[in-house]
Phi, psi and omega in degrees: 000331208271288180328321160320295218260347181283330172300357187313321151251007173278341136317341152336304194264329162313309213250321181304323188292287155052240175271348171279329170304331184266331141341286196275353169282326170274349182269324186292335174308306208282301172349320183301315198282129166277147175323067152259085186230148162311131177295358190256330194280337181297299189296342167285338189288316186304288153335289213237011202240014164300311207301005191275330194283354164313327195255033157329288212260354147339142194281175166051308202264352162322328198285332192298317171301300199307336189303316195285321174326308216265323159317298200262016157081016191309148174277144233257322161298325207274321177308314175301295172316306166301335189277302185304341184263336183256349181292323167305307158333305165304293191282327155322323159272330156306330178309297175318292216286333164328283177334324168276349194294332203276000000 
């Protein structure tokens, strides 16, 4: 058990790279759908719908943001930085909250 809880986080870091790679696979899909949306709901998304790729990893409706990212042209570090921070998020507190049953 003990060897289990020292790997912890390097599952962590495994499964945040991962599932954030399979993210960013889906904002290079939405690049693919061409654009025709008005330049001004692009630049509000742009300003303010990044902060949704926190929520990347909500089931079902997750998959939908890098998509939308990647549709509406979101810059792609920014894009990247944000997935990464809430999919980390995510597996840290499973981690955490895992350690005590374990």
């Amino acid at each position: 058990m003990t060897e289990w809880k020292e790997r912890l986080w390097d599952i962590v870091l495994v499964a945040t790279a991962g599932n954030t790679l399979g993210a960013l696979v889906t904002y290079l899909v939405g690049l693919l759908i061409p654009n025709k949306v008005e330049q001004k709901k692009i630049e509000l998304f742009k300003k303010w719908g990044p902060v949704c790729l926190l929520f990347t990893w909500v089931p079902i409706i997750g998959d939908a943001f890098p998509l939308a990212a990647g549709w509406l042209r979101v810059n792609w570090i920014l894009t990247a930085v944000l997935i990464l921070i809430g999919k980390f998020a995510r597996y840290a507190a499973l981690a955490y909250g895992t350690s005590f049953f374990l």
